[in-house]
C-alpha positions in Angstrom: 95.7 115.2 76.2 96.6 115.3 79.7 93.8 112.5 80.2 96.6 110.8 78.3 99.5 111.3 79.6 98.1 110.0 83.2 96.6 106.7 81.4 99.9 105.9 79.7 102.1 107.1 83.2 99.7 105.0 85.5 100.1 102.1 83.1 103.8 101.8 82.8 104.0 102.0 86.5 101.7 99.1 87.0 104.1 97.7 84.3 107.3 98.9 86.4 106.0 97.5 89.5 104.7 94.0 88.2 108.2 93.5 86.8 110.6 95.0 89.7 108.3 93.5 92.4 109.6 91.7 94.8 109.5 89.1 98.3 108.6 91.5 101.3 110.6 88.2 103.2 114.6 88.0 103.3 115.8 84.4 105.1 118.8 86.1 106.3 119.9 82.9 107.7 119.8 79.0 107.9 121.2 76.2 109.4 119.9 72.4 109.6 121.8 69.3 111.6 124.1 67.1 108.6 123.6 64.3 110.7 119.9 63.7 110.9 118.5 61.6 108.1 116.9 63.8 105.1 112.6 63.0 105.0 112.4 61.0 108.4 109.8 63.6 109.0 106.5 63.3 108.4 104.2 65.4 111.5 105.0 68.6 112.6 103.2 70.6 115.1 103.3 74.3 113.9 103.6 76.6 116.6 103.1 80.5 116.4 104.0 82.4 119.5 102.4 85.6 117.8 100.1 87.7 120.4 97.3 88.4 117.6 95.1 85.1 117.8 93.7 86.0 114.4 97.4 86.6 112.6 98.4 83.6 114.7 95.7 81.3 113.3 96.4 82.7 109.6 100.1 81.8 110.1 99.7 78.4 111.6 97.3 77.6 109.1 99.7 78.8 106.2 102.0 76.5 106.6 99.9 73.8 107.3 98.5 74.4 103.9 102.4 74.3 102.5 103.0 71.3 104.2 99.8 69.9 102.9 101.0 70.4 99.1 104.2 68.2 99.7 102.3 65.6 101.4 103.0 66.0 104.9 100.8 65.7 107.1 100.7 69.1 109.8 98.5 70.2 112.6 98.1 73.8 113.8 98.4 74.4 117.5 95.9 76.4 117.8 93.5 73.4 117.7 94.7 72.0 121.2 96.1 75.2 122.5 93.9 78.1 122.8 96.1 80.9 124.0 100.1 81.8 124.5 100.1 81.2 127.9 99.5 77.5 127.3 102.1 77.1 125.1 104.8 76.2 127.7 107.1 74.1 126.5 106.5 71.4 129.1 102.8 71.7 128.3 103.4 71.3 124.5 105.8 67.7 125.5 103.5 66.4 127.6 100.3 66.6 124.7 102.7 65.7 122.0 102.0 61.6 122.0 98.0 62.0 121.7 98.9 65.1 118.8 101.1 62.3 117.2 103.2 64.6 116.0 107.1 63.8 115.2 108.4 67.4 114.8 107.7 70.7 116.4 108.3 74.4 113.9 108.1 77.0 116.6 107.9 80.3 114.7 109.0 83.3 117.1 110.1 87.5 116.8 113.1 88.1 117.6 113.3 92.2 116.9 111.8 94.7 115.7 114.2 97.2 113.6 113.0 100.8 112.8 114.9 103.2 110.0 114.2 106.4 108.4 114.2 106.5 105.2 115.2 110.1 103.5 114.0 110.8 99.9 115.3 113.4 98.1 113.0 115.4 96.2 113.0 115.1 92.0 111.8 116.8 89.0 110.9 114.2 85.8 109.9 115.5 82.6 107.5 113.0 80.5 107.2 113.1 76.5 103.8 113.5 75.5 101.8 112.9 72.2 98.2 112.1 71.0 97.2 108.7 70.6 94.4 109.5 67.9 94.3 112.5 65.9 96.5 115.2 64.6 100.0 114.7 66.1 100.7 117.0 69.0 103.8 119.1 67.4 100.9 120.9 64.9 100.4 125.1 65.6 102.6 127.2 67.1 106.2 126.6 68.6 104.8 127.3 72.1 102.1 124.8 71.5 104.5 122.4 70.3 106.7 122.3 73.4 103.9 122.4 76.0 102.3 119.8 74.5 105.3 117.7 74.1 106.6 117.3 77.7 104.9 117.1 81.2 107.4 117.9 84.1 106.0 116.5 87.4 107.8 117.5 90.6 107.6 115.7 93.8 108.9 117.0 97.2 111.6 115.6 99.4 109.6 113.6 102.3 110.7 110.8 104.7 109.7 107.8 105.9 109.9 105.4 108.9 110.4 101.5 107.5 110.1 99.0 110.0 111.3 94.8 109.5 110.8 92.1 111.8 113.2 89.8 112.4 112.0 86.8 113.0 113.6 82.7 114.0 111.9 79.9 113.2 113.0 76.3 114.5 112.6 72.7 113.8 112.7 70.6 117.2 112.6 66.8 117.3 109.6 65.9 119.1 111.3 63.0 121.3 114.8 64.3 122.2 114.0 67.9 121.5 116.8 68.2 119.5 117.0 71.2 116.8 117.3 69.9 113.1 116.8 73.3 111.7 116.6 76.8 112.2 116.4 80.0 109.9 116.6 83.5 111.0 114.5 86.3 107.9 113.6 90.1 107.8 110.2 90.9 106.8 109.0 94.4 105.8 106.3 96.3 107.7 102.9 96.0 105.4 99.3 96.4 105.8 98.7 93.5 103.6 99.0 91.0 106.3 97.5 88.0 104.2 99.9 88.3 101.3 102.9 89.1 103.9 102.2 86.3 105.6 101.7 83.7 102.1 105.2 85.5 101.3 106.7 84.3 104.4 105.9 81.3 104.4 106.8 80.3 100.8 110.7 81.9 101.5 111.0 79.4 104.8 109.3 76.3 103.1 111.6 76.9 100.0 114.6 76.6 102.7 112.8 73.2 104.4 112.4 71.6 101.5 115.9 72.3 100.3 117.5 70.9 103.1 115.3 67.7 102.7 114.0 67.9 106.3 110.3 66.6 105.4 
């Protein structure tokens, strides 16, 4: 019976959680310039300042991949740039005409925020029943009652939640002049990969709304 009760609670949390899920990225803000022309576009150079080569080649390659999937044609900096320190601005200008790129999306943190989180502690009571067999309420009173609720109690325990806040730009490659910018909050997460796909997606969703490529 109590083999169950934790089959049918594990699976309407997996139920709960596939339905209340949601984007561990919040674009908090955006802006792009009215007056540039919507798809003049067509080559950014994607630009990470992130101090983690590996996370900065998994984010640079991201969106290359999204800009891929709308026919735009990206590069990675990390192909002609090896490390931060050569990503100078002046350095990044002066390689831009054998790049060939017409755009520049520098991606930069801005702040880290740290919170505690308090959560009070709770008490839920669960029906339970068999699935197969004689129905649980059969014998006794006393074995009618224990075997029709489970009460599960959880202590009260904090936490410490951290977001990045994070501003990502869209430069013109010739003048240098910004065409867009967005500011977004992303939670703290070990899974770095899907964080990052997540991150991506909310910003491109934004670029592509705004018709800059």
């Amino acid at each position: 019976m109590k083999i169950m009760l934790y089959l049918k609670i594990s699976l309407l949390a997996l139920v709960v959680s596939g339905l209340t899920g949601c984007s561990t990225t919040t674009l908090l803000t955006s802006w792009s310039d009215p007056t540039v022309q919507a798809h003049t576009l067509k080559k950014p150079l994607v630009v990470a300042i992130v101090p983690k080569p590996l996370v900065r080649k998994r984010l640079e390659s991201e969106f290359v991949q999204s800009f891929k999937e709308i026919g735009i044609n990206a590069v990675p900096s990390y192909l002609h740039f090896d490390d931060l320190g050569s990503l100078a601005p002046e350095s990044i200008k002066a390689k831009l005409p054998s790049i060939g790129c017409d755009s520049i999306l520098v991606i930069r943190l801005l702040d880290v925020k740290k919170e505690t989180v308090n959560v009070p502690a709770r008490t839920d009571v669960y029906p339970t029943g068999g699935f197969y067999g004689r129905p649980a309420y059969y014998g006794s009173y006393g074995g009618y009652y224990a075997n029709s609720v489970s009460v599960v109690s959880s202590p009260a325990y904090s936490y410490v939640e951290k977001k990045y806040v994070v501003e990502s730009n869209i430069y013109d490659a010739i003048d240098g002049k910004m065409i867009w910018t967005g500011a977004t909050e992303t939670e703290d997460t070990s899974a770095i990969d899907a964080a990052i796909i997540d991150f991506t997606k909310v910003l491109m969703k934004d670029i592509r709304a705004k018709s800059i490529f």
